[in-house]
C-alpha positions in Angstrom: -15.6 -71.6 18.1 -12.2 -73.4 16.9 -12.6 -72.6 13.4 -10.5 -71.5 11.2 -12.7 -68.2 11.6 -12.1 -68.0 15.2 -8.2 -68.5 15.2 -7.7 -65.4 12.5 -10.5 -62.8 14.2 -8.3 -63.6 17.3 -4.7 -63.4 16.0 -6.5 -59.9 14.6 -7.2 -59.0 17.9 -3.6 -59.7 19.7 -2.4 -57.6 17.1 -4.6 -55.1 16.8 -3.7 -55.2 20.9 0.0 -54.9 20.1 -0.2 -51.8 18.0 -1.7 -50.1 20.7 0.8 -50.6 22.9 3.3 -49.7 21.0 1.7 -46.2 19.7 0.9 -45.5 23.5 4.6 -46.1 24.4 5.5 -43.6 21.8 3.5 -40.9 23.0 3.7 -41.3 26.9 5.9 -38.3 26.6 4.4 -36.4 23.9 1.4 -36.0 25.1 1.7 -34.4 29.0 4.5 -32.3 26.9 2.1 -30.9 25.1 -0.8 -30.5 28.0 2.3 -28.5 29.5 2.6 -26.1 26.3 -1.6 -25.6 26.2 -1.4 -24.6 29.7 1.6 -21.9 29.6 -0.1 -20.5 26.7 -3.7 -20.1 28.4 -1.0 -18.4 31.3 0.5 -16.4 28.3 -2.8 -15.2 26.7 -3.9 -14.0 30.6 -1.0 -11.8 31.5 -1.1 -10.3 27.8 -4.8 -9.5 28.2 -4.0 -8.0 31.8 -1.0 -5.7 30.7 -3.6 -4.5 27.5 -6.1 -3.4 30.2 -4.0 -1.1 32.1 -2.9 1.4 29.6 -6.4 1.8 28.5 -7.6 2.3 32.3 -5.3 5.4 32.5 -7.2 8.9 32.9 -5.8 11.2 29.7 -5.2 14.7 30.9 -4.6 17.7 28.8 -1.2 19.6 30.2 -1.1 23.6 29.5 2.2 24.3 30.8 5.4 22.4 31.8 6.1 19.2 33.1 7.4 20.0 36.2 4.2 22.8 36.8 2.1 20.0 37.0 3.9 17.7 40.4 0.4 17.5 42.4 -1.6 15.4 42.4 -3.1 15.0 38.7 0.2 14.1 37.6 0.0 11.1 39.5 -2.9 9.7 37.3 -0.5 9.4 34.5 2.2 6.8 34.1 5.1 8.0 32.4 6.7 5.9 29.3 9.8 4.9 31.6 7.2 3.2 34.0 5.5 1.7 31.7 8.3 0.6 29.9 9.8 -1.3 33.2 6.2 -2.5 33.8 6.1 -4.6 30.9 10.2 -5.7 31.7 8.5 -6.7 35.0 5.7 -8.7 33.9 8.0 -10.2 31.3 10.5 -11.8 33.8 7.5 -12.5 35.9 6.0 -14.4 33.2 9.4 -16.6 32.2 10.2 -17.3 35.9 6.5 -19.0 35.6 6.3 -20.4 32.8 10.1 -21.4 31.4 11.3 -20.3 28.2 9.5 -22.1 25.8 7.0 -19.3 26.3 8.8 -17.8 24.3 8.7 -19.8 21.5 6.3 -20.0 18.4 3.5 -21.9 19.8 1.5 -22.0 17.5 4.1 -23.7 15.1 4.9 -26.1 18.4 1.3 -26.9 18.3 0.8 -28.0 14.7 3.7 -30.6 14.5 2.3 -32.3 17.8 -1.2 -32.1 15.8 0.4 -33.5 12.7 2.4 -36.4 15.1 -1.0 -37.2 16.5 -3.0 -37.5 13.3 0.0 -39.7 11.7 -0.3 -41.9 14.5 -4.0 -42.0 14.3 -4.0 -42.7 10.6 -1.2 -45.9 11.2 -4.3 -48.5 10.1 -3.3 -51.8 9.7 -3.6 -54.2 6.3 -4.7 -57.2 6.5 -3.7 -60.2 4.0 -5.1 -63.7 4.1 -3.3 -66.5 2.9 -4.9 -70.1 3.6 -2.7 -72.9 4.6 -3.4 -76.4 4.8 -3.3 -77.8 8.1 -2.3 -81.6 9.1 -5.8 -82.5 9.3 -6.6 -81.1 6.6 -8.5 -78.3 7.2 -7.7 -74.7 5.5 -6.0 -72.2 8.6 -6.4 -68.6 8.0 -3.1 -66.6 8.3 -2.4 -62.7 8.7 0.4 -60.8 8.7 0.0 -57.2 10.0 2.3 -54.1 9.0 2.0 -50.6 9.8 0.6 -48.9 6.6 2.6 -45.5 6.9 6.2 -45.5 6.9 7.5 -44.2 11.2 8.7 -41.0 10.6 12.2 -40.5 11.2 11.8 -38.9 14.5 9.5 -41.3 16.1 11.8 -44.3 14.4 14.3 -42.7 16.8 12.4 -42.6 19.7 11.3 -46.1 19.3 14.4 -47.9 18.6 16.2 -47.2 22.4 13.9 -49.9 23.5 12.8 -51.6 20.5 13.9 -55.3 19.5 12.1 -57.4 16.8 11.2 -60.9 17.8 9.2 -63.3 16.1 7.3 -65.7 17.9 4.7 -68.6 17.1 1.2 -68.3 17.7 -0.9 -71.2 18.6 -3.5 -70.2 16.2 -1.0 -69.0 13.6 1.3 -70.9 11.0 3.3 -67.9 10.6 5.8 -65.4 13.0 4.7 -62.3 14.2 6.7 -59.5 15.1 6.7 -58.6 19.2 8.7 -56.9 21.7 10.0 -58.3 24.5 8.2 -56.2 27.8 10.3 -55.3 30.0 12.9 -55.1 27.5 15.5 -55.5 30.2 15.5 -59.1 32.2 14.4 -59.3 35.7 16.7 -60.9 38.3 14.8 -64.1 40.1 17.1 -66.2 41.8 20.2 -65.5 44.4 22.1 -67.9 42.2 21.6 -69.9 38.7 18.7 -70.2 37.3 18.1 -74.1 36.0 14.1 -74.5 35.2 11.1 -72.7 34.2 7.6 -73.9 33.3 4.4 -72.4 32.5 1.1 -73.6 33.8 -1.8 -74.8 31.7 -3.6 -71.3 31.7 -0.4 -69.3 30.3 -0.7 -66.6 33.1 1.2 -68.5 35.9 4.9 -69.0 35.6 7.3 -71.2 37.4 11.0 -70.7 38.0 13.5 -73.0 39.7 17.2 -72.3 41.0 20.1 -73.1 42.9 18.7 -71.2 45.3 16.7 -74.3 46.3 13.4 -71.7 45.5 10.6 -71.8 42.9 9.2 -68.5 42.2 5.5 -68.2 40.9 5.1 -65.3 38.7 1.8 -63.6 37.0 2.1 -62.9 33.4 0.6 -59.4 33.9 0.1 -56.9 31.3 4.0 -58.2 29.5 5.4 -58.1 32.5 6.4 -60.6 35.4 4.8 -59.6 39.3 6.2 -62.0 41.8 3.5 -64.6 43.1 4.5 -67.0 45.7 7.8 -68.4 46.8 7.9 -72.3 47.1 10.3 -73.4 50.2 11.3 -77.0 51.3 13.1 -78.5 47.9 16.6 -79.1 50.1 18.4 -78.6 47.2 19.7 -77.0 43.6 16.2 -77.2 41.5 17.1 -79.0 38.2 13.0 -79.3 36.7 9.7 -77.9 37.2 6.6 -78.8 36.0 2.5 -78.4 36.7 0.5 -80.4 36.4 -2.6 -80.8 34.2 -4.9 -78.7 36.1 -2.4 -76.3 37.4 -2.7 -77.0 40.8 0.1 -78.6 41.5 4.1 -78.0 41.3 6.5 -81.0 40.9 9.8 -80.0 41.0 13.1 -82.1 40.9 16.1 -81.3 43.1 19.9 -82.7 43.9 19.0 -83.8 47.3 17.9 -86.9 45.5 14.3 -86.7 45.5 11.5 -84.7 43.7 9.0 -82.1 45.8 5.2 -81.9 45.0 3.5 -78.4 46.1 0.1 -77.1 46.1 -0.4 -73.6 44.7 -1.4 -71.3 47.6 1.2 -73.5 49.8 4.4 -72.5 50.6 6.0 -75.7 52.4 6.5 -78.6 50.1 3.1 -81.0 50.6 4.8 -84.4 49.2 8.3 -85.8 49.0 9.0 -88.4 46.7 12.3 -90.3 48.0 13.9 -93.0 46.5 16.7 -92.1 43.6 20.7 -92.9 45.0 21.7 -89.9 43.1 21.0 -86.2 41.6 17.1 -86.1 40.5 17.4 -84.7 37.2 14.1 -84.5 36.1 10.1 -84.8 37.3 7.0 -85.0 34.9 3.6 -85.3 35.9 1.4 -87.6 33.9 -1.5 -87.1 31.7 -3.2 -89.9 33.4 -4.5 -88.4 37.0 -2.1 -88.5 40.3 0.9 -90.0 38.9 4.1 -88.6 37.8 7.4 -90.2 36.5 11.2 -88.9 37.6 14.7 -89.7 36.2 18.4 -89.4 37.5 21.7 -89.9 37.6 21.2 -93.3 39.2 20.6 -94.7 36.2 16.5 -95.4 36.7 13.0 -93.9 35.7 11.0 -94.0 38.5 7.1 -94.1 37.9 5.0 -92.5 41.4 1.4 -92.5 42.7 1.2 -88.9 44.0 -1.4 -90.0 46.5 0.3 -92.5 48.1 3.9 -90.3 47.5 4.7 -94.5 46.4 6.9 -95.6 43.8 4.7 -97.9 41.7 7.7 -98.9 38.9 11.5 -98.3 38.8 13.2 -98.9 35.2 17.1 -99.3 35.1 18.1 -97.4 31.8 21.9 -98.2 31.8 22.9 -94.4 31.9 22.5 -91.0 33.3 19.2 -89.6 32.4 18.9 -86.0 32.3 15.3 -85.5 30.8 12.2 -87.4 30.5 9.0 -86.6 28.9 5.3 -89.0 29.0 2.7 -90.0 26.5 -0.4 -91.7 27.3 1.2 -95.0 27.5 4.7 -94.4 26.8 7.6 -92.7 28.9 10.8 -91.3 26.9 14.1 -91.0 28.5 17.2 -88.8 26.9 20.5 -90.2 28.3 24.4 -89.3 28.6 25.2 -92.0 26.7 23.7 -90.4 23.5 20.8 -92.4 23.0 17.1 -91.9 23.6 15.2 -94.7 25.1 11.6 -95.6 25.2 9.4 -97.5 27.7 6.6 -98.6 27.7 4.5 -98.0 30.7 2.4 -101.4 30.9 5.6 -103.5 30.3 9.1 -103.9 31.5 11.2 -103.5 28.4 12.8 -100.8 26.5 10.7 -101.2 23.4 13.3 -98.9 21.1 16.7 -96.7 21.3 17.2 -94.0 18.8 20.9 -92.3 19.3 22.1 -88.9 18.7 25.1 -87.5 18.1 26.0 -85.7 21.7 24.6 -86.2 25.2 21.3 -85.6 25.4 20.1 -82.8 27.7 16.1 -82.4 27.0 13.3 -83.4 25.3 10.1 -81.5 24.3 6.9 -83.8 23.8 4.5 -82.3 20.7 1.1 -81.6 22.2 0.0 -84.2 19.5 2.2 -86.4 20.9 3.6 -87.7 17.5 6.9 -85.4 17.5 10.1 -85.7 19.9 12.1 -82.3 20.1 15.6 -83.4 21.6 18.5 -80.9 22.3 22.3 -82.7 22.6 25.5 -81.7 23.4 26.9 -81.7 19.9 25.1 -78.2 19.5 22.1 -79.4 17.5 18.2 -80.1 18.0 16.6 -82.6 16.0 13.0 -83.3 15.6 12.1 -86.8 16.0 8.9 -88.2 13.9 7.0 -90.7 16.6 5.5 -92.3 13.8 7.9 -93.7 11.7 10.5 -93.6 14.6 13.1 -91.4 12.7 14.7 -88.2 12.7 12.9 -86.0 10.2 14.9 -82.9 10.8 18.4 -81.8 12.5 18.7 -77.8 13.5 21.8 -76.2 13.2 22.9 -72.8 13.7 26.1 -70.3 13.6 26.8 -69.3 17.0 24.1 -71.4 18.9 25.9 -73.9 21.6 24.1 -76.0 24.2 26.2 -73.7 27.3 24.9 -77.2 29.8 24.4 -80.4 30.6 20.6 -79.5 31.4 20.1 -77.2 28.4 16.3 -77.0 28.0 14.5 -76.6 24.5 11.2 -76.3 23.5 8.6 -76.6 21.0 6.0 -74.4 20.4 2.2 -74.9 21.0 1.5 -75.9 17.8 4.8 -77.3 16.9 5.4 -75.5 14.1 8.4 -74.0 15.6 11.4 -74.6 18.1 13.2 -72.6 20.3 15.8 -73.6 22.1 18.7 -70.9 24.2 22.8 -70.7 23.2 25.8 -70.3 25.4 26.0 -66.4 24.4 22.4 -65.4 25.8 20.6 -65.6 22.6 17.3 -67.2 21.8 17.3 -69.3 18.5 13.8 -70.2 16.8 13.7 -72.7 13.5 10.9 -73.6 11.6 10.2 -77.1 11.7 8.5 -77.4 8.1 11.5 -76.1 6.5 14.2 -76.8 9.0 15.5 -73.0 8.6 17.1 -70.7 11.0 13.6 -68.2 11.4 15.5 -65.8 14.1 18.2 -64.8 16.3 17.5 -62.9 19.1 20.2 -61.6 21.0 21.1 -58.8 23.6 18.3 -59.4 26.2 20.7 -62.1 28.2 24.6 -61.6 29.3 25.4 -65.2 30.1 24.4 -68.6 28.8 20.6 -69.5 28.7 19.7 -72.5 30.9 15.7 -73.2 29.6 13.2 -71.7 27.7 8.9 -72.0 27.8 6.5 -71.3 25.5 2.9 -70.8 27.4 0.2 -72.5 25.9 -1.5 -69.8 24.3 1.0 -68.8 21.8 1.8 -65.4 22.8 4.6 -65.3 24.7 7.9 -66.9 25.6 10.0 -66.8 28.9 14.0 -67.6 29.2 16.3 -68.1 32.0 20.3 -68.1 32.5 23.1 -68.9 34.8 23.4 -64.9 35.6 20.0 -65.3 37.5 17.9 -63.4 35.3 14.5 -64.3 34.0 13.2 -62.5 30.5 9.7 -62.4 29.1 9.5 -62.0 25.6 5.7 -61.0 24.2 
């Protein structure tokens, strides 16, 4: 079932998905338009069938002498042409005040554009080209790259484009960007104040956000849109990191009130508090390995906890602020003020290497794989960082894009083929690792500078947060 088979029938689908959604958008208001215009014509076709019964229903009568001769009672069988004449006026103005003035117009012209529209949109099939690619293990990945095979027309093209914004976004089971719309394409507001942290959970329906507001929000990814969950009470202070763990069970988040706060889903007060740091907790991981989790801060240490004890097993001194950390199987990274990433290893005391960077560093991203470091720094660039050979394999650059924090969050995506990390003017930035390009801009969606970004697990969709309290989900 993870064949290369598998991962292209089900890129196939998402799109084929897409497409939907974006014809039904189109024609949300076309259609009931048009279920409008059938009905005032069915109304139309009555009252013209009813005033064609009632001249033929009149009783003809043969008149001998003059008009006026013939006042009784016979005369009255006969409608004069004046009468009639203000008859039909009468049904006419009856029949607008019912059914507006597009009665009036050609309907049956009306009705064969909204035919044409809806065979055009029925005949937008989709091609499909394969182009294998050659994975890191080796095996041959199935790629697709789906465009609409009849050109919009220039109408619908108009329609379309009031809420329309291309984005390009990296599938876990593709090698290649998609186009996708970001739904709602307005952002939501989530916070009272600043919004620091965001995290999706291991199923990619469950989001976590994390403010000022000393609040994490759990959201549903529902349908490409956000529906408000749970609120998580108790942190004491500005949330600077949130993060589930494995299963999705569990919420660690750290604060400024110098600790970190474990929750359970479902509970609203905090369950554990994990006390201990001297200053500003900057930053709270859970482990792969099973009930532990490591946190760094502004202290100065990396402190290592057993989440069933809420004990400190391990506290490192790393000589300088640490504002991210990130864990491998046996192997904790720290990024540091001083402009230098440090690594520990978790069986032994000692910093085992130091890579710098050029810039404070304000977050690292872990590869799934675990053999790539993503790092973002405050001279405005991201590099790449190949855990093997312990060297920087690529540096990301762009016009415009500015780390707007200290706590500046990138991140890779699922299958690290891509990063994405957010700039100081609200726009999301997404390179390609392979080639080290700029792969897109996307602007307009925020209006201040974007504090973190996620990528969910499955690929398909990205969320972003900013200072202006607003959360956007981009699918």
């Amino acid at each position: 079932p993870c064949g290369p088979a598998a991962r292209w029938k089900r890129h196939i689908v998402r799109q084929l998905r897409q497409r939907d959604r974006m014809q039904k958008a189109l024609f949300l208001e076309l259609v009931p338009a048009y279920n409008r215009l059938l009905e005032k014509a069915e109304l139309l076709a009555k009252f013209s069938e009813e005033l064609k019964l009632e001249p033929n229903s009149v009783t003809p009568v043969t008149y001998q002498g003059s008009w006026e001769e013939h006042s009784g009672p016979a005369s009255e069988q006969v409608a004069s042409p004046a009468s009639l004449r203000a008859k039909w006026q009468q049904q006419q103005e009856g029949l607008q005040l019912v059914c507006g003035e597009d009665v009036f117009l050609p309907i049956r012209v009306n009705q064969a554009w909204v035919s044409k529209e809806l065979k055009q949109a029925a005949q937008q099939i989709v091609n499909i080209n394969e182009s294998p690619d050659i994975l890191e293990d080796g095996t041959r990945e199935e790629t697709v790259t789906l465009t609409p095979a009849v050109e919009p027309d220039p109408q619908e093209s108009e329609t379309c484009e009031k809420w329309k914004r291309s984005f390009r976004s990296a599938s876990a089971t593709s090698l290649t960007l998609s186009r996708y719309l970001p739904l709602p394409p307005s952002p939501q507001e989530a916070h009272l104040s600043e919004v620091n942290a965001v995290c999706f959970g291991p199923n990619s329906s469950l989001l976590a956000t994390g403010g000022a507001d000393q609040l994490i929000h759990l959201w549903n990814v529902v349908g490409g849109r956000l529906e408000g969950n749970q609120t998580l009470e108790g942190a004491g202070g500005s949330i600077s990191s949130v993060d589930f763990d494995p299963s999705g069970s569990q919420v660690l988040a750290a604060t400024y009130n110098q600790a970190a706060h474990l929750w359970k889903v479902g509970e609203a007060q905090s369950k554990e508090t994990l006390s201990g740091h001297k200053d500003k907790v900057t930053a709270a991981k859970f482990k792969l390995t099973k009930h532990q989790a490591v946190t760094g801060s502004r202290d100065r240490t990396v402190k290592e906890w057993d989440l069933d004890r809420a004990y400190c097993s391990r506290t490192i001194n790393v000589l300088s602020y640490c504002n991210d950390v990130v864990c491998g199987d046996h192997i904790i990274i720290s990024g540091h003020n001083d402009q230098k990433i440090r690594f520990w290893d978790s069986r032994g005391p000692q910093c085992t290497q130091v890579i710098p960077v050029q810039g404070r560093v304000t977050s690292l991203s872990l590869s799934p794989d675990q053999l790539h470091l993503l790092s973002c720094s405050r001279d405005d660039t991201l590099k790449v960082i190949d855990l093997r050979v312990s060297n920087i394999r690529q540096v990301f650059r762009a016009d415009g894009f500015r780390c707007g924090s200290d706590w500046t969050k990138a991140s890779f995506s699922p299958d690290r083929s891509y990063a994405l990390a957010g700039s100081w003017d609200g726009a999301l930035y997404i390179w390609n690792v392979d080639t080290g390009k700029l792969e897109n801009r996307l602007p307009g969606a925020h209006c201040a500078a974007v504090n973190a970004v996620a990528w969910c697990y499955s690929g398909s969709h990205i969320v972003s947060v900013d200072q202006a309290r607003k959360v956007v989900l981009w699918y």
